[in-house]
C-alpha positions as CSV (number, residue, x, y, z in Angstrom):
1,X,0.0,0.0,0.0
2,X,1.4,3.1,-1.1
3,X,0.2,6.3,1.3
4,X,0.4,8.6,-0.7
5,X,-1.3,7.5,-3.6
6,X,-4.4,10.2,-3.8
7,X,-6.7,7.0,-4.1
8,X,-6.6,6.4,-0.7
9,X,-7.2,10.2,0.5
10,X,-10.7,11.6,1.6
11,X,-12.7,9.0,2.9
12,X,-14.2,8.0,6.0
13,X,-16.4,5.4,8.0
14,X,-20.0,5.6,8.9
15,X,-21.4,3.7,11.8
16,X,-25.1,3.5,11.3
17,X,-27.9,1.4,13.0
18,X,-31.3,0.4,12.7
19,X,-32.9,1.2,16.4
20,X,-36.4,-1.3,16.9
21,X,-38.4,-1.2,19.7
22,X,-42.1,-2.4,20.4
23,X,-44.3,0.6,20.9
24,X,-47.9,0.1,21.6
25,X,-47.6,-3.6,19.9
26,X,-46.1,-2.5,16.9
27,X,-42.5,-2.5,15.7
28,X,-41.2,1.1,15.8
29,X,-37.9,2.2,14.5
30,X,-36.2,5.5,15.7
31,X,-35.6,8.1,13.3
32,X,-33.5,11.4,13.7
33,X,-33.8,15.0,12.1
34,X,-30.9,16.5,10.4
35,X,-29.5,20.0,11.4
36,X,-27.2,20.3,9.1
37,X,-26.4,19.9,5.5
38,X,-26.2,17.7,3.5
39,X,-29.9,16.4,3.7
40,X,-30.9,19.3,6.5
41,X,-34.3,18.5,7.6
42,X,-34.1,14.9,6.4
43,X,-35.1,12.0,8.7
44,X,-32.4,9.5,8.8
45,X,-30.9,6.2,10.9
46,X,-29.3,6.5,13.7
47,X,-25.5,6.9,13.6
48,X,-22.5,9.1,12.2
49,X,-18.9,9.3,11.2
50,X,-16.4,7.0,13.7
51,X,-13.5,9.0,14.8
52,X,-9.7,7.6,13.5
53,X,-8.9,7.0,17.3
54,X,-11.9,4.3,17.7
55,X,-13.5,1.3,16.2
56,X,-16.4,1.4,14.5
57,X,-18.9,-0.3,17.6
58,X,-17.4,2.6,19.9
59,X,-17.6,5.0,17.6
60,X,-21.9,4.1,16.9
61,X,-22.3,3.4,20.8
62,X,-21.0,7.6,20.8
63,X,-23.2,8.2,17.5
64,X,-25.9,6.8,19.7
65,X,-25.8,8.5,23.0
66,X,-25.2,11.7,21.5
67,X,-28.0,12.2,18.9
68,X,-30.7,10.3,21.5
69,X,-29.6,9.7,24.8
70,X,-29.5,5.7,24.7
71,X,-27.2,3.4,26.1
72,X,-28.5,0.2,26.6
73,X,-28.9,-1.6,23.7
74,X,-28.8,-4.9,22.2
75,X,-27.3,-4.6,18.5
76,X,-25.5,-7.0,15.8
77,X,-23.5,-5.8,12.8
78,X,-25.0,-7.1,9.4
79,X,-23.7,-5.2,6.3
80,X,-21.4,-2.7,4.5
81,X,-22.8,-0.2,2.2
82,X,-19.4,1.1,-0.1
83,X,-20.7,3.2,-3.2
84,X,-18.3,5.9,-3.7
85,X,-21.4,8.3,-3.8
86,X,-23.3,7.3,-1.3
87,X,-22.3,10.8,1.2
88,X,-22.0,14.1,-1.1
89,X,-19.5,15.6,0.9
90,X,-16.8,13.0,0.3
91,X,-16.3,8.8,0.2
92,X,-17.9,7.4,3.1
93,X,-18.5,3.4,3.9
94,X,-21.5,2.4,5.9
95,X,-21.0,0.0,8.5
96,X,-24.4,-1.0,9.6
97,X,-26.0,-2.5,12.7
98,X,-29.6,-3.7,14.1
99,X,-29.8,-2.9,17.4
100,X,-32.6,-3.3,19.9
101,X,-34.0,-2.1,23.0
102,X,-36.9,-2.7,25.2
103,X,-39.4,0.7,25.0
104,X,-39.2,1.1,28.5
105,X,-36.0,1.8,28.1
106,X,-36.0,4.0,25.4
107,X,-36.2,7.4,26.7
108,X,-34.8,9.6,23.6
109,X,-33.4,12.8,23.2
110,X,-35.5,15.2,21.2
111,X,-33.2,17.6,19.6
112,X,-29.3,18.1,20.1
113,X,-26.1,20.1,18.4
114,X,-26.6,17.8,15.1
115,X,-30.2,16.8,15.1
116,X,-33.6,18.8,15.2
117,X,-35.5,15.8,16.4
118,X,-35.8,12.2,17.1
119,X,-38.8,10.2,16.8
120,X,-39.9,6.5,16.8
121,X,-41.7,5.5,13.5
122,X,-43.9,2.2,13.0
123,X,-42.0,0.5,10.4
124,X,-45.6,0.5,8.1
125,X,-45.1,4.2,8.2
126,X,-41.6,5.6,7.0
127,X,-40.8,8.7,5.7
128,X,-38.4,9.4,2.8
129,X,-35.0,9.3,3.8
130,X,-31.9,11.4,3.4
131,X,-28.3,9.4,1.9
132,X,-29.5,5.7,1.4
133,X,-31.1,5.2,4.4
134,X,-34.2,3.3,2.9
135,X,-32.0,0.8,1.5
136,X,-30.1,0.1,4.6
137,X,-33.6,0.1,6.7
138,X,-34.9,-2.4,4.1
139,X,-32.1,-4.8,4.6
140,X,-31.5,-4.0,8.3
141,X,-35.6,-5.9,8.1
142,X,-34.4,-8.7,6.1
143,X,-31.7,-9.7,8.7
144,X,-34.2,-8.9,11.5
145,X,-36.3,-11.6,10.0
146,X,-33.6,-14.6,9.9
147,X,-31.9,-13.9,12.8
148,X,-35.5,-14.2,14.9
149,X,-36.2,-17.5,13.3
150,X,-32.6,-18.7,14.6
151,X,-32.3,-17.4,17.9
152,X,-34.4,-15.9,21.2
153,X,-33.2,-12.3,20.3
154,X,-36.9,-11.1,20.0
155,X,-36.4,-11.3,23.9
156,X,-35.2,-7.7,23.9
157,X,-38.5,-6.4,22.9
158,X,-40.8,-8.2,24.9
159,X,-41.0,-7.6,29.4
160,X,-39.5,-10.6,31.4
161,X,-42.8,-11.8,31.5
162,X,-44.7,-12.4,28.4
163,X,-48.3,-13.6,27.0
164,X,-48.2,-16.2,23.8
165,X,-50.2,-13.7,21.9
166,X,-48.1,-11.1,22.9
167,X,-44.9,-13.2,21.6
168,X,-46.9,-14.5,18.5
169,X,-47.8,-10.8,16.8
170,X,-43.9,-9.9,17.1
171,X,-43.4,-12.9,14.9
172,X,-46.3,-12.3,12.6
173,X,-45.2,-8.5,11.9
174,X,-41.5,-9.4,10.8
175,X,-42.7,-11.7,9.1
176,X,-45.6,-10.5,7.5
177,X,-47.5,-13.5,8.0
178,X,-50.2,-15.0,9.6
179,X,-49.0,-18.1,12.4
180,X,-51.2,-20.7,13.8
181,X,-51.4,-20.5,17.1
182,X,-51.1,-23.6,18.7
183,X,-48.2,-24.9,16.5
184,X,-46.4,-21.7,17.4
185,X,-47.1,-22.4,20.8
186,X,-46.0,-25.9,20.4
187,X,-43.0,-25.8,18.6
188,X,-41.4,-22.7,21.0
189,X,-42.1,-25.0,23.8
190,X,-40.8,-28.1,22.4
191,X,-37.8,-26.5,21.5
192,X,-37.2,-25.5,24.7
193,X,-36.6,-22.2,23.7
194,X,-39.5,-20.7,26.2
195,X,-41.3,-21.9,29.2
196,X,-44.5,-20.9,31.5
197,X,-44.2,-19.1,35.1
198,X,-46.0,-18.7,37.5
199,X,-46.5,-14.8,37.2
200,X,-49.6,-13.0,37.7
201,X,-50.5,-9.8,36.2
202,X,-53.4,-8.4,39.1
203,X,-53.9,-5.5,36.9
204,X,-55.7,-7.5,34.0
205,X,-59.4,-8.0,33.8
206,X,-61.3,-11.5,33.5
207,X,-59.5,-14.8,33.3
208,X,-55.8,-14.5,33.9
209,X,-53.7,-15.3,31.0
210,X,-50.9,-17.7,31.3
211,X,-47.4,-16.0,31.1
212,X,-43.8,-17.4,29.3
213,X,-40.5,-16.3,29.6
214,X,-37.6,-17.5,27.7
215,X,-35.4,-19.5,28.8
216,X,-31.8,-18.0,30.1
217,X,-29.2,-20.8,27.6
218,X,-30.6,-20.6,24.7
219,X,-28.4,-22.2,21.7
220,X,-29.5,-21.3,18.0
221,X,-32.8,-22.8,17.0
222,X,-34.7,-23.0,13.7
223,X,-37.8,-21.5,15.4
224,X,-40.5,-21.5,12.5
């Protein structure tokens, strides 16, 4: 590698991620606001340019707290976005990430040096986004969907405590399809992936539900 060949000059590294949460049973992704140029005013993912002195999961874990205040979150790198155009101000490469993180602890900041805004968007209901964004959103979904049909990661979204129905419409939203319940129920119980408790939710009305959790050694599964 010869330094100083301009080839090599002017580029950087984006750390971006795909934020999910659960918000009133639906699947929500958080969205920021752009202050600044390029795309000012544009909704975008969640992330930003990694410093030379870190790598790149420090450098979104900063992205992160900075532009909305959160910290604890589950997340998995899944892709590389590389065209030369992608950012207008000069060569930048997407590392991307899903991350996750249970609603209740998803307290956002609202606006901050870099952003006007930050809100969480049902994944039904995007708006357009600034750089390519929708693309990395789009497949940031598409690994969502295999990794939940390997492994108990949907666990992030739900309480400790869970209903079957509650577990059952995660599925059926990232997967866009309708489940039959009692195989569902079946087959998360057969593979030992889940198992009831004896909780009780004394707020609930009429005949108490029964309630799962998953179980704490979990190795990968082929769930559906």
């Amino acid at each position: 590698m010869n330094v100083k060949n301009v080839k090599y000059k002017n580029q950087g590294i984006h750390a971006i991620a795909a934020i999910f949460t659960i918000e009133n049973g639906e699947i929500s992704v958080l969205l920021i606001k752009r202050k600044r140029e390029p795309f000012k005013g544009k909704w975008i993912l969640t992330g930003g340019a990694v410093y030379n002195d870190e790598n790149v999961d420090k450098g979104l874990k900063r992205e992160i707290k900075e532009k909305t205040g959160l910290t604890d979150l589950y997340f998995e790198q899944f892709g590389v976005f590389s065209e030369p155009k992608r950012s207008p101000m000069l060569r930048m490469i997407a590392i991307t990430y899903v991350a996750l993180v249970d609603i209740k602890n998803a307290n956002i900041i609202k606006e901050t040096s870099n952003t006007l805004n930050a809100e969480w968007f049902n994944i039904n209901d995007i708006p357009k986004l600034g750089y390519d964004h929708e693309e990395i959103l789009d497949k940031a979904l598409e690994y969502l969907k295999k990794i939940i049909l390997k492994s108990d990661i949907v666990k992030v979204l739900l309480p400790k405590h869970f209903t079957m129905p509650e577990l059952q419409k995660i599925y059926e939203m990232l997967l866009n399809k309708k489940i039959d319940r009692r195989n569902f129920r079946k087959k998360l119980l057969n593979l030992g992936l889940i198992e009831e408790t004896n909780y009780e939710n004394l707020g609930r009305v009429g005949k108490p539900p029964k309630f799962y959790k998953f179980k704490d050694v979990i190795t990968e599964k082929n769930i559906l």
